[in-house]
C-alpha positions as CSV (number, residue, x, y, z in Angstrom):
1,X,6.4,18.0,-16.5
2,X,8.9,15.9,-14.1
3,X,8.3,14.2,-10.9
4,X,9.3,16.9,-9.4
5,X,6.3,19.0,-10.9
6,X,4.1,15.9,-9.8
7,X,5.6,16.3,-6.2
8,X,4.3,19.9,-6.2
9,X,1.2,19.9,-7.5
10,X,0.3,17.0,-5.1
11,X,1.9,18.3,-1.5
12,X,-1.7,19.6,-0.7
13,X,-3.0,15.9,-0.7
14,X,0.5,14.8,1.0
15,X,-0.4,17.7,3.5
16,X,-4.1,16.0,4.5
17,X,-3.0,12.7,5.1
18,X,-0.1,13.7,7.0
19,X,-1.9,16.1,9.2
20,X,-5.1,13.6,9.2
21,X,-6.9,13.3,12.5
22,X,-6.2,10.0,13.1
23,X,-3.0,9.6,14.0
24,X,-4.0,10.5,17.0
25,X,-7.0,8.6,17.6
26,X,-5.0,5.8,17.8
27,X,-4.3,5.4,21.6
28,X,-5.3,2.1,22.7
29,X,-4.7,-1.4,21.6
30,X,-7.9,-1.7,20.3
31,X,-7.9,1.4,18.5
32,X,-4.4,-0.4,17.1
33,X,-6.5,-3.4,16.3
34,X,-9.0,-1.1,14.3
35,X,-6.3,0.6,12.6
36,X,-4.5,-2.8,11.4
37,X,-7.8,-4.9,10.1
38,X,-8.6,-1.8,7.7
39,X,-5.0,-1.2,6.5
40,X,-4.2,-4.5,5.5
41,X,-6.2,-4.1,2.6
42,X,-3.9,-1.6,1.3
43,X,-1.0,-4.0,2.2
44,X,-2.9,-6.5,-0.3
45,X,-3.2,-4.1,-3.1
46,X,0.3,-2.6,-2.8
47,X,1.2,-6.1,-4.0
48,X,-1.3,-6.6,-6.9
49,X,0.2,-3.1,-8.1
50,X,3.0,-4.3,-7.9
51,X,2.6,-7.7,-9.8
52,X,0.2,-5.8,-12.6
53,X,3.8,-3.8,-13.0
54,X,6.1,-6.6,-13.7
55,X,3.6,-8.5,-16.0
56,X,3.4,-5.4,-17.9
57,X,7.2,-4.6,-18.0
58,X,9.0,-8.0,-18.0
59,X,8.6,-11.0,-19.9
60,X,6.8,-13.2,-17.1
61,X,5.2,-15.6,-20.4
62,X,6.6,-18.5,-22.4
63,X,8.3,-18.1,-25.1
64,X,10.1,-15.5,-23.1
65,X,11.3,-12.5,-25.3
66,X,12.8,-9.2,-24.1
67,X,10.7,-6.7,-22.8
68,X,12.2,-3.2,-24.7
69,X,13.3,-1.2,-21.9
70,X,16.3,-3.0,-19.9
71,X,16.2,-0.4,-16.9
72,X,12.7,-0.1,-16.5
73,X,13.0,-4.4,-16.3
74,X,15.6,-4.5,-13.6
75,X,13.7,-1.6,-11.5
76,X,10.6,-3.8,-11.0
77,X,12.3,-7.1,-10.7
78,X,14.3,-5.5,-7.9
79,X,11.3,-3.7,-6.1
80,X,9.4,-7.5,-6.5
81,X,12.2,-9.4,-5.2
82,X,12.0,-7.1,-1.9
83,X,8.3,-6.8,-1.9
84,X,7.7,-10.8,-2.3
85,X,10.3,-12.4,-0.7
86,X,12.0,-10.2,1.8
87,X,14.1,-11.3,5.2
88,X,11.6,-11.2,8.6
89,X,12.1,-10.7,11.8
90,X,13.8,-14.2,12.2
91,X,15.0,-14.8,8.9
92,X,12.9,-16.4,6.7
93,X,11.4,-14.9,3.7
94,X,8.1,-13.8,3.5
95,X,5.9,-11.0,1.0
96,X,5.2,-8.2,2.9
97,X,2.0,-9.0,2.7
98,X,2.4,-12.2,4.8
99,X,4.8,-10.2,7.7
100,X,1.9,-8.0,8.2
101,X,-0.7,-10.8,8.7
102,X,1.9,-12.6,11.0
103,X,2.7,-9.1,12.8
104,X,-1.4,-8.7,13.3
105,X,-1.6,-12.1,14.5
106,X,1.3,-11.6,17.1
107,X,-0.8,-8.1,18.5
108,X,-3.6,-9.7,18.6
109,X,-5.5,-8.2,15.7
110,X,-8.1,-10.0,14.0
111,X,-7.2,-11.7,10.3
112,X,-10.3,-13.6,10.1
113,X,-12.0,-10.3,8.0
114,X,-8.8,-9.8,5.3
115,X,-9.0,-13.9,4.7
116,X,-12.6,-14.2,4.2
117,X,-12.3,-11.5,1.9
118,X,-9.3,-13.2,-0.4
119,X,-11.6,-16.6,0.0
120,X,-14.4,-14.7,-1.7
121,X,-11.8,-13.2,-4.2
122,X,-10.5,-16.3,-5.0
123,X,-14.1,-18.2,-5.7
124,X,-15.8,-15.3,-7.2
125,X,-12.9,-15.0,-10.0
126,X,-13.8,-11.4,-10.0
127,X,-12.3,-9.0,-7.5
128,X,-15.1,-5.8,-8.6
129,X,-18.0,-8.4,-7.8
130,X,-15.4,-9.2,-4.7
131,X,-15.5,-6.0,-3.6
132,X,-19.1,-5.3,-4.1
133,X,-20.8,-8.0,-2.3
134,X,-17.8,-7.5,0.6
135,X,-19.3,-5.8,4.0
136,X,-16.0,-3.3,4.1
137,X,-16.8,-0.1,4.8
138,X,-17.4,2.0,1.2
139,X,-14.0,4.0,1.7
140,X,-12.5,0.8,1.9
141,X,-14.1,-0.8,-1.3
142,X,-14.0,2.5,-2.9
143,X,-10.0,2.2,-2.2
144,X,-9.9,-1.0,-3.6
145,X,-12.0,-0.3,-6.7
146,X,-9.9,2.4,-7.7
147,X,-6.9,0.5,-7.7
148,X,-7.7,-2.5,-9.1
149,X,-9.9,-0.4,-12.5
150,X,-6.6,1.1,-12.8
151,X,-4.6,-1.8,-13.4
152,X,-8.1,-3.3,-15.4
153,X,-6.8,-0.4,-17.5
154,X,-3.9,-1.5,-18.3
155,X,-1.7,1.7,-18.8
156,X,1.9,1.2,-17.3
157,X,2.3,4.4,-16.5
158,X,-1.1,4.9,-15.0
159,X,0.1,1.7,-12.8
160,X,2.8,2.9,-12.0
161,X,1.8,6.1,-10.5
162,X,-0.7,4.7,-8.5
163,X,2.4,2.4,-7.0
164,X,4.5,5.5,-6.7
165,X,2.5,8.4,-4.9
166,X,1.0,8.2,-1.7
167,X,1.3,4.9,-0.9
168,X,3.3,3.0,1.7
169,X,6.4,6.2,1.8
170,X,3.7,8.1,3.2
171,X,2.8,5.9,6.4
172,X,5.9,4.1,8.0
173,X,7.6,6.9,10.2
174,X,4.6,8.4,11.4
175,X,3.6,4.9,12.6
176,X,6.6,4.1,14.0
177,X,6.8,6.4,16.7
178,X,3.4,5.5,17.3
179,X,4.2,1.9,17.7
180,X,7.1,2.7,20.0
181,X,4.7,4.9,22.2
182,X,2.5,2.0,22.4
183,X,5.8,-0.7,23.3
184,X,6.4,1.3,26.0
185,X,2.7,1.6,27.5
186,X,1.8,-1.7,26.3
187,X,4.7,-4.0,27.0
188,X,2.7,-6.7,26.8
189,X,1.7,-6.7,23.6
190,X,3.8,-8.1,21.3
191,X,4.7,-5.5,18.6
192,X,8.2,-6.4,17.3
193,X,7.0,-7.9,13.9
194,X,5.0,-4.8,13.4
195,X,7.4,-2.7,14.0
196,X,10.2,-4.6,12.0
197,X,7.8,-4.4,9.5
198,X,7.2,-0.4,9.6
199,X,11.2,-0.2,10.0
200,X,11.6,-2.4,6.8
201,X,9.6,0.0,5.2
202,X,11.4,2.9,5.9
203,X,14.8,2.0,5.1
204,X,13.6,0.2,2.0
205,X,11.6,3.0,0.5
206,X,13.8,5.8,1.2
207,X,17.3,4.2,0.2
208,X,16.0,1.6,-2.6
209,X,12.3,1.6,-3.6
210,X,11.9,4.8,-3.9
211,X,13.9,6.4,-5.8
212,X,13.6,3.3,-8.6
213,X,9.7,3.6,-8.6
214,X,10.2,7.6,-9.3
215,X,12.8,6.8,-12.0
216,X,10.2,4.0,-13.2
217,X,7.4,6.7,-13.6
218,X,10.4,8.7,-15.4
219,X,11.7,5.8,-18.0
220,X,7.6,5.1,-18.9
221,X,6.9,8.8,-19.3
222,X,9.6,10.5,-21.2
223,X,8.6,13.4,-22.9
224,X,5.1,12.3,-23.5
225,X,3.1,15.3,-21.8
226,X,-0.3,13.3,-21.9
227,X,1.8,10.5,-19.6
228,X,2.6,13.0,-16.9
229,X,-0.5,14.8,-16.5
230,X,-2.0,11.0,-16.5
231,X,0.5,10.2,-13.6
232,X,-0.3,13.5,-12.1
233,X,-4.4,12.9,-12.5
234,X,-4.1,9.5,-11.1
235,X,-1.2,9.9,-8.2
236,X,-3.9,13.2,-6.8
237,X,-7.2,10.2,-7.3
238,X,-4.6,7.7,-5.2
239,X,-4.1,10.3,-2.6
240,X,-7.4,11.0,-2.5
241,X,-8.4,7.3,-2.0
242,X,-6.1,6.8,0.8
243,X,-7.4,10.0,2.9
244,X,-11.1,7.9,2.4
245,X,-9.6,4.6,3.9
246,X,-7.8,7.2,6.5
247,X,-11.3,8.7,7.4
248,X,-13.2,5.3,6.9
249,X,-10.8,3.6,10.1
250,X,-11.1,6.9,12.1
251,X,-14.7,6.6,11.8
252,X,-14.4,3.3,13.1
253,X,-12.5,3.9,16.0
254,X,-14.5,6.2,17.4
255,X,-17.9,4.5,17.0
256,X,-16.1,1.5,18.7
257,X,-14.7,4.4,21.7
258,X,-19.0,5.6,21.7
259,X,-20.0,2.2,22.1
260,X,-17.3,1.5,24.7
């Protein structure tokens, strides 16, 4: 098996998410508001992935000592460097993470939700209790859950491929032309950050990001046949995840367009 193989045998998930229904249930600001204040979360655990990755395959502990694998070390300090500090709109450096609060913020999209959340994260010293006692919708926690037991887990290659399938490659262009759609029917609503942000995505993941998180899943799985059907068991779960938090904000939108 290859990631090519892996690319296959998950299209059909790939298909559902980019045919999903909501794309175009997105039509007001609102609905924009909805969207963002669900999908932040996945924002958030993009970035834990991401950490739980280069604890795993760098030295980030005193005494430091070299991790064995060279290329797979520079591929994650590369795709964290980006991730965690990366140029914004005007120029400062900011996680990804933090654009996307700022670009809510700027649109008008409520951040009060994603911050209690990390509060109770933070106090509760355990994100599954976190999670649990949260009042996110259960696509949203099941999201969540899934990704965090997999890096509880510990298996790089098991992290990895939930970092490298169906996350974040998936979503910028679609929501790009959406956001421009919505610049040009909206104009006052500010939406440059976010759409910096979606932009920064796209050229990111397909020139850099990428292609060194596939070669990443390539380096940690070799020729080990019970790695790749691992990557390919959890990469289809991922997938599967993301069309719940897909249907969970759909669902939202239109009980807030009933109640409307």
């Amino acid at each position: 098996m290859n990631i090519k193989t892996i690319n296959e045998n998950i299209q059909p998930q790939k298909d559902i998410l980019l045919q999903h229904p909501l794309y175009k249930k997105v039509q007001t600001i609102d609905d924009l508001h909805h969207f963002l204040e669900s999908h932040v979360y996945a924002v958030w655990d993009f970035m834990s992935l991401l950490k739980a990755l280069q604890s795993k395959l760098t030295c980030t502990t005193t005494p430091w000592f070299a991790t064995s694998n060279p290329e797979i070390r520079y591929l994650i300090n590369e795709i964290v460097l980006a991730e965690e500090t990366d140029l914004t709109i005007d120029g400062h450096r900011q996680s990804h993470y933090e654009m996307y609060i700022e670009a809510m913020e700027a649109c008008g999209a409520n951040t009060s939700e994603v911050a209690h959340f990390l509060s109770e994260v933070h106090s509760l010293q355990n994100i599954f209790v976190a999670i649990k006692q949260s009042a996110l919708h259960p696509n949203i926690k099941a999201f969540l859950d899934f990704t965090f037991r997999v890096i509880e887990e510990g298996k790089s290659h098991k992290i990895a491929a939930a970092f490298t399938f169906g996350r974040e490659d998936l979503i910028p262009s679609m929501f790009t032309e959406i956001l421009k759609n919505f610049e040009a029917n909206f104009p006052a609503t500010d939406l440059s950050k976010l759409i910096y942000y979606f932009e920064r995505h796209i050229e990111l993941d397909a020139d850099e990001h990428g292609p060194m998180a596939m070669q990443m899943v390539t380096e940690l799985c070799g020729t080990d046949a019970q790695k790749w059907k691992d990557v390919e068991s959890i990469s289809i779960e991922a997938l599967e995840k993301r069309i719940g938090l897909w249907d969970a904000i759909e669902e939202t939108i239109m009980m807030n367009v009933a109640l409307a």
